[in-house]
C-alpha positions as CSV (number, residue, x, y, z in Angstrom):
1,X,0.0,0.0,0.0
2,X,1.1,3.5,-1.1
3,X,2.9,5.5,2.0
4,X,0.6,8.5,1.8
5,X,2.4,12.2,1.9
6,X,2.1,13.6,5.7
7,X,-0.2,16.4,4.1
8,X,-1.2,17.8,1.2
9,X,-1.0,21.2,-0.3
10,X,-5.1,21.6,0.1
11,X,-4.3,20.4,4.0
12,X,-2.2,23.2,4.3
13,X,-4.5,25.8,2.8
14,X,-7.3,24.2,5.3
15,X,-5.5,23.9,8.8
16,X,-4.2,26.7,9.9
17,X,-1.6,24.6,11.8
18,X,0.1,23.2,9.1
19,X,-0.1,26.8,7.2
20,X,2.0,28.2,10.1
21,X,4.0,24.9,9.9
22,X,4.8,25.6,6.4
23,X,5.4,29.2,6.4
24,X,8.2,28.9,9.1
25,X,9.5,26.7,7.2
26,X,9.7,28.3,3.7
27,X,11.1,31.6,6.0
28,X,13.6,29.4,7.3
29,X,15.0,28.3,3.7
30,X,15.2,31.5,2.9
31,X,17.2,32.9,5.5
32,X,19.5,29.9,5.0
33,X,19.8,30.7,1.1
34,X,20.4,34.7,1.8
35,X,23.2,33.9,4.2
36,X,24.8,31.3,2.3
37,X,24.4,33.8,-0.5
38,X,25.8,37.0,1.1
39,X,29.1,34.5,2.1
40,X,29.9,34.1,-1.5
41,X,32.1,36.2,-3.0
42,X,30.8,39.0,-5.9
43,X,32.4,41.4,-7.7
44,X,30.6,45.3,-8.5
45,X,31.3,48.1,-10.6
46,X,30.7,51.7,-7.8
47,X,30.9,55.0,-9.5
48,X,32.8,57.0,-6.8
49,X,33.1,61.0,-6.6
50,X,36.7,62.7,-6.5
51,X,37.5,66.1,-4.7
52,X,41.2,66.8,-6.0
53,X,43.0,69.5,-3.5
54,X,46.2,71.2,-2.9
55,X,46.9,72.2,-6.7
56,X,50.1,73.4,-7.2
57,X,50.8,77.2,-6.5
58,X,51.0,79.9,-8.9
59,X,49.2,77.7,-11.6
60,X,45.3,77.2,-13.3
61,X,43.9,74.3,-14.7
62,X,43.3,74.1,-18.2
63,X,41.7,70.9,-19.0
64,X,38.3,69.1,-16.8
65,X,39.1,66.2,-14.8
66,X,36.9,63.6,-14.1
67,X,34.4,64.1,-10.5
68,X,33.3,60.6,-10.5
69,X,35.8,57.4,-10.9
70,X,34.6,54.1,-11.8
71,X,36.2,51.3,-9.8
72,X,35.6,47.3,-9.9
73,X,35.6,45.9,-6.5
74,X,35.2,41.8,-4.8
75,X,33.7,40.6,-1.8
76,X,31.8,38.8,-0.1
77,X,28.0,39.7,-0.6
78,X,27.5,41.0,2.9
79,X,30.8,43.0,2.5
80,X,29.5,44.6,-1.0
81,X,26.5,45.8,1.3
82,X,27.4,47.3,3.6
83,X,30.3,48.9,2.1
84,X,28.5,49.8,-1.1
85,X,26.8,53.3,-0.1
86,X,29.9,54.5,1.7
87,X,31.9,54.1,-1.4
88,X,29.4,55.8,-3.8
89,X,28.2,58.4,-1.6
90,X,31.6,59.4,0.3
91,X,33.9,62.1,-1.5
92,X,37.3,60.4,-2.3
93,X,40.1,63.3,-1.3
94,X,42.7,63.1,-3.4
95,X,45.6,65.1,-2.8
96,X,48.2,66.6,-5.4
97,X,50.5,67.9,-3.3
98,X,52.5,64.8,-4.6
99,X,51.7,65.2,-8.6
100,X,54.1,64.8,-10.9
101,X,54.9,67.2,-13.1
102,X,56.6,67.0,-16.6
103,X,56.4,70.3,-19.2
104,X,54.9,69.9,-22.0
105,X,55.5,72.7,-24.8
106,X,54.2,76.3,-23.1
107,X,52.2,74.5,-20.8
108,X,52.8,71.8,-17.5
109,X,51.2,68.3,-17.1
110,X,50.6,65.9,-14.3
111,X,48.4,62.8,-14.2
112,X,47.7,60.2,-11.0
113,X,48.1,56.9,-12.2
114,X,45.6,53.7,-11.6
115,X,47.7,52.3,-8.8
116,X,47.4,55.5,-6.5
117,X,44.0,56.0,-6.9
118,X,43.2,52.5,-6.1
119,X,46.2,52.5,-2.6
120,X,43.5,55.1,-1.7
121,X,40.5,53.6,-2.1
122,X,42.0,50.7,-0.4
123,X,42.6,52.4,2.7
124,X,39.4,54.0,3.2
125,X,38.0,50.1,3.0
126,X,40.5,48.7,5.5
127,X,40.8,45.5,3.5
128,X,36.9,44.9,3.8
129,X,36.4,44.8,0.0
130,X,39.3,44.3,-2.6
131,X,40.4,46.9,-5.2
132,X,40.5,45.0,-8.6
133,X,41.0,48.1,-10.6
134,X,39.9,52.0,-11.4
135,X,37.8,51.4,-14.7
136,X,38.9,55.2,-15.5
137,X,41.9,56.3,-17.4
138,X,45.2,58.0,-16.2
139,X,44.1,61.1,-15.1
140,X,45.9,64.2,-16.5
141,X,46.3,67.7,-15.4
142,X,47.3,70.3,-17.9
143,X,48.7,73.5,-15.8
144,X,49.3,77.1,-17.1
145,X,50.8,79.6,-15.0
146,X,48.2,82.2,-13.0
147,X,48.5,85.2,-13.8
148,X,46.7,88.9,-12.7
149,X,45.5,91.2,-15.8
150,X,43.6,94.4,-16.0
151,X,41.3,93.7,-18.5
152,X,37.7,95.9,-19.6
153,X,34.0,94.6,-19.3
154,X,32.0,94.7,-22.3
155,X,28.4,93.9,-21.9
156,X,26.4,91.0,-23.6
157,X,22.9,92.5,-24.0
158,X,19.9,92.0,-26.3
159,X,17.1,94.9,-26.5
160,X,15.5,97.8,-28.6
161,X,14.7,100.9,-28.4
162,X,10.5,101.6,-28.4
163,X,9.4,104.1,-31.5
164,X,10.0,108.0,-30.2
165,X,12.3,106.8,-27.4
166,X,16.4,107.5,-28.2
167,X,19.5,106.1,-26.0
168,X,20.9,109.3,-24.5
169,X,24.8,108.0,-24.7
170,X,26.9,105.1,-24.6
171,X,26.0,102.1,-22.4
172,X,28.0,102.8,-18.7
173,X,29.4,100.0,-17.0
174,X,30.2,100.1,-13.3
175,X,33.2,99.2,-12.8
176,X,34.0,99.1,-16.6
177,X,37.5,97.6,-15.7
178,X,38.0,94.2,-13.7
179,X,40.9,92.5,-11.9
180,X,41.2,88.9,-13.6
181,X,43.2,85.9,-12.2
182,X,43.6,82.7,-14.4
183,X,45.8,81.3,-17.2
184,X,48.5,83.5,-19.1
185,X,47.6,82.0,-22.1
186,X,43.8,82.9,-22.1
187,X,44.2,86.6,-20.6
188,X,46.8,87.8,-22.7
189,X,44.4,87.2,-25.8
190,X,41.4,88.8,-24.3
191,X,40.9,92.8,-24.9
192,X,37.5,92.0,-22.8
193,X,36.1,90.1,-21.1
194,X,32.1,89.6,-21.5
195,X,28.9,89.8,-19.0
196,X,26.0,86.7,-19.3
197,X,23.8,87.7,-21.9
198,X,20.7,90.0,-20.7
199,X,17.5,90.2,-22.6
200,X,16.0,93.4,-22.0
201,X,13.2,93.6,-24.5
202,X,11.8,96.9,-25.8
203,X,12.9,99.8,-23.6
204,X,11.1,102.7,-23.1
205,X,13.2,104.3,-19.7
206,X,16.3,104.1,-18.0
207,X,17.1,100.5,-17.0
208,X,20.1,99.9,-14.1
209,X,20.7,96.7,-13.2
210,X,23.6,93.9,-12.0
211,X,25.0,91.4,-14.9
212,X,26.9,88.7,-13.7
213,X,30.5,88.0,-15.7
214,X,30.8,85.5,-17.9
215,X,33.7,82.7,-17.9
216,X,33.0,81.1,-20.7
217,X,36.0,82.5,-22.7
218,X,38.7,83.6,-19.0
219,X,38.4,79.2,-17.9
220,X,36.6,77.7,-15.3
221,X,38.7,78.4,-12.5
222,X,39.6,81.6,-13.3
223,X,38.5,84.6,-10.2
224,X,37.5,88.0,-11.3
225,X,37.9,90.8,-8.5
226,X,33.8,91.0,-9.1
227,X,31.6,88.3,-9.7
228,X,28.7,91.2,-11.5
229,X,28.8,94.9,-12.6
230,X,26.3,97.5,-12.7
231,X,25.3,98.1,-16.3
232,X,23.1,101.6,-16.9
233,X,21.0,102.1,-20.2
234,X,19.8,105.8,-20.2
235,X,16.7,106.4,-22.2
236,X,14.6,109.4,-22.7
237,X,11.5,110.4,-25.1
238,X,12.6,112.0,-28.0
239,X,10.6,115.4,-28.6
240,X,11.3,118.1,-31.8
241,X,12.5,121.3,-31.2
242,X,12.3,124.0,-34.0
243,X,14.5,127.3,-34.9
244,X,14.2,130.0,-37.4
245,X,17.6,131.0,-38.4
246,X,19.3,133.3,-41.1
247,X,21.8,131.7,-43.4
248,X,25.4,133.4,-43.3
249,X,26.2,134.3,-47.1
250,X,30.0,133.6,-48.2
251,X,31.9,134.3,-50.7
252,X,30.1,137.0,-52.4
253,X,32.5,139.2,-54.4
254,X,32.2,142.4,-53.6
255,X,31.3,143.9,-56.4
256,X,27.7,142.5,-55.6
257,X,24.6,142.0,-53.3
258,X,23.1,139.0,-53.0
259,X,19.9,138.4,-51.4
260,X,17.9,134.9,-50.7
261,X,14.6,134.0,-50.8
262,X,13.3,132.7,-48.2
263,X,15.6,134.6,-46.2
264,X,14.7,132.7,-42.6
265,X,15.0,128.8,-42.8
266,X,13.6,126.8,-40.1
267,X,15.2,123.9,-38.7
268,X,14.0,121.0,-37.4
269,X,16.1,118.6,-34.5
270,X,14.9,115.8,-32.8
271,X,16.2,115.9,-29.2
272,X,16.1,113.9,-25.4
273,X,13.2,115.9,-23.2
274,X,15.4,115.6,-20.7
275,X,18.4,118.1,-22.4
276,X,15.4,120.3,-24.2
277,X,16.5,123.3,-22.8
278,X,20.2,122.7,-23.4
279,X,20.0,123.1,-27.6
280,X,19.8,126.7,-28.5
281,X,19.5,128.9,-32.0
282,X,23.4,129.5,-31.9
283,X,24.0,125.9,-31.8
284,X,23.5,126.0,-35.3
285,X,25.2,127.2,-38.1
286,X,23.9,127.5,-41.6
287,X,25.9,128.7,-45.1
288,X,24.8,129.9,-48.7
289,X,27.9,129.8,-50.8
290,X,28.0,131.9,-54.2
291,X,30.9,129.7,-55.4
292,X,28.2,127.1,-55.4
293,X,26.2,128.7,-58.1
294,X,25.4,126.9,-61.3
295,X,25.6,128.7,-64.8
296,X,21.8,129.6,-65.5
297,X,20.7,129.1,-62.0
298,X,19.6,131.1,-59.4
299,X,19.1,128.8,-56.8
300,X,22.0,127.8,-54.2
301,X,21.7,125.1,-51.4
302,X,21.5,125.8,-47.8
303,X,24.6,124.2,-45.9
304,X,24.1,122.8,-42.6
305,X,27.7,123.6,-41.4
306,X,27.6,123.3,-37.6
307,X,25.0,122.0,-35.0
308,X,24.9,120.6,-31.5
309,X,25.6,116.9,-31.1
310,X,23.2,116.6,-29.0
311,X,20.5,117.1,-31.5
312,X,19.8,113.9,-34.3
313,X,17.8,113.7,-37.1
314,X,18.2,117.4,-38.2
315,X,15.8,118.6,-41.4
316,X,16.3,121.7,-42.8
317,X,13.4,124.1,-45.2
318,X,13.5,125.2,-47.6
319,X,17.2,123.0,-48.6
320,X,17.5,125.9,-51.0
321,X,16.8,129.3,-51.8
322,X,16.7,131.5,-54.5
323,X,18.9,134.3,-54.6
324,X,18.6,137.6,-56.0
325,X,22.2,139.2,-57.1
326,X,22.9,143.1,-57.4
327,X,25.1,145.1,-58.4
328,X,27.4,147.7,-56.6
329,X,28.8,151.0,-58.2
């Protein structure tokens, strides 16, 4: 006769007592397999990040170097646990107080080698997990010499000016000069050095603001003696200011008269509201020249000779006059 099982599967699901039975059981082979798992020995790929320090005086870093080293380690599996988030979430110091140094043309360059990187990885593990090797090149250092430069501040900006507004003068820039320190071969190329871009739109008044300095073009670890300048767009509303003036007649011989028609031409000049009252009638100065007269004409143009700088966009009316010549016993 058949040896019958000491319970079934449906037994289980039906007494409760052989359900707990069971379940201790299946919790108890698992344990077992997890701890004779975590006693084998694994091996892991961490990604690992880097602080380098102590560069080497009087010089700036040209090139990037790596923040985050990828490093194959073995162990057993409870090792690779519990050592696992210190690696990847601890800073590895490395110091260069010890970097070699070789020259290479105009410029310096030092690299830490594999085996150094991994003695120091080592030691932060005190021989819990094993170092098979730093899955990252040689790392190189290219070094120029630091230097200080004067050097001006242009800024980047992007905006227009609204329809019957005018800028009043050139764009100031506060201070318009800045102390830079970084590589001599970047600085002595520069004649200025840039802010970030700032969009500004349509302008219709004065705008004053900071703009941070860009170091896109000076190197990444280049210091400026100010991190932003103060950047001032004057604008004012344009308004017209109108003058009735006599033209001064020249070179007339003087053997005759000459008289023009109109004798008073007005002038027109656009100019800021805020200098309205500095642009006067003796700002301007306005010439008929006789030499200037065509065979069979009696017309001359009206010369706009002098003006105030100030004013723009200067008309003049009539542009020329007729002229009425007489002569002198």
């Amino acid at each position: 006769m058949p040896r019958e099982s000491f319970f079934s599967v449906r037994d289980i699901f039906q007494d409760r007592r052989k359900l707990f039975i069971f379940l201790i059981c299946l919790v108890l082979a698992t344990l077992s397999w997890i701890f004779i798992s975590l006693g084998k020995s694994y091996s892991s790929t961490l990604v690992v990040p880097v602080k380098y320090i102590n560069f080497p005086e009087n010089k700036t870093l040209l090139n990037s170097v790596p923040e985050r080293l990828a490093v194959n380690v073995s162990g057993s599996g409870y090792d690779l646990l519990q050592f696992d988030e210190r690696l990847t979430e601890d800073t590895l110091i490395v110091n260069l107080d010890n970097l070699k140094i070789s020259v290479l043309g105009e410029y310096q360059r030092g690299y830490l080698d594999q085996a150094a990187l991994s003695k120091d990885l080592q030691d932060r593990l005190n021989g819990s997990l094993a170092i098979n090797r730093v899955l990252s090149d040689s790392i190189f250092f290219v070094f120029d010499l630091k230097v200080s430069r004067i050097i001006s501040v242009k800024p980047k900006l992007n905006f227009s000016i609204a329809r019957g507004f005018i800028l009043l003068d050139s764009i100031e820039v506060i201070p318009n000069e800045l102390e830079v320190f970084g590589a001599l071969s970047i600085l002595d190329t520069l004649s200025a050095i840039e802010t970030e871009l700032s969009e500004l739109g349509e302008l219709s008044k004065s705008r004053k603001f900071k703009a941070s300095i860009s170091k896109k073009y000076i190197g990444g670890d280049a210091k400026t003696s100010y991190d932003s300048v103060l950047v001032v767009i004057n604008v004012d509303k344009i308004t017209e200011k109108r003058f009735m003036l006599t033209p001064e007649l020249l070179n007339v011989p003087d053997s005759l008269e000459m008289l023009t028609f109109p004798n008073g031409i007005e002038v027109i000049a656009q100019i800021p509201l805020s200098m309205f009252d500095e642009v006067v009638e003796s700002d301007f100065k306005m010439v008929v020249d006789y030499n200037k007269l065509e065979e069979g004409y009696m017309l001359l143009p009206v010369e706009l000779e002098s003006w105030n700088p100030i004013a723009e966009n200067i008309s003049i009316k009539p542009q020329k006059v007729e002229i009425v010549l007489t002569r002198i016993d």
